[in-house]
C-alpha positions in Angstrom: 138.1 172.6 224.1 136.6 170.7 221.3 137.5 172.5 218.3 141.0 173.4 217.3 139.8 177.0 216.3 138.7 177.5 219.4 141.8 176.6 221.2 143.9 178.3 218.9 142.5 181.3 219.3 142.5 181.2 223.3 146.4 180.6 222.9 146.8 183.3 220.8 144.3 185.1 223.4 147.1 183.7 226.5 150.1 184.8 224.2 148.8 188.0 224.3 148.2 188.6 227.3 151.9 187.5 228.6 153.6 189.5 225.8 151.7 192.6 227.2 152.7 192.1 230.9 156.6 191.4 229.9 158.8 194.2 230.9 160.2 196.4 228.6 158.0 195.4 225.7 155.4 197.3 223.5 153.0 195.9 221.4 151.7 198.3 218.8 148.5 196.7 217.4 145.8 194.8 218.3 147.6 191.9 218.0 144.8 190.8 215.1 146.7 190.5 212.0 143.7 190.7 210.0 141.8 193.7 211.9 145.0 195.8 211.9 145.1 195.4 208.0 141.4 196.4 207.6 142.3 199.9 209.5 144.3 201.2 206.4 142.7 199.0 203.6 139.0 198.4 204.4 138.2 198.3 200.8 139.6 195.3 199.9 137.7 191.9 199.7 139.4 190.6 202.9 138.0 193.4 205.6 134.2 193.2 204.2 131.6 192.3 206.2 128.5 190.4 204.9 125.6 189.6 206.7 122.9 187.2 206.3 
């Protein structure tokens, strides 16, 4: 990868995936910090969407 974003976020994307496949062990989310916020506060300035 080139960017650092980008490879952060496919770690985050591989983290995922093996905490989901690890016996014994729920993950309640999305495993988004930021979208599971927005689900009970999608008022605030964070969760707002903008387009172009």
């Amino acid at each position: 990868y080139d960017n650092e974003w980008g490879y952060s976020q496919r770690v985050v994307d591989l983290a995922h995936l093996v905490a989901s496949k690890w016996p014994g062990l729920f993950i309640d989310g999305s495993g988004d910090p930021l979208e599971d916020y927005c689900k009970t506060n999608a008022a605030d300035e964070e969760c707002k969407v903008y387009e172009a």
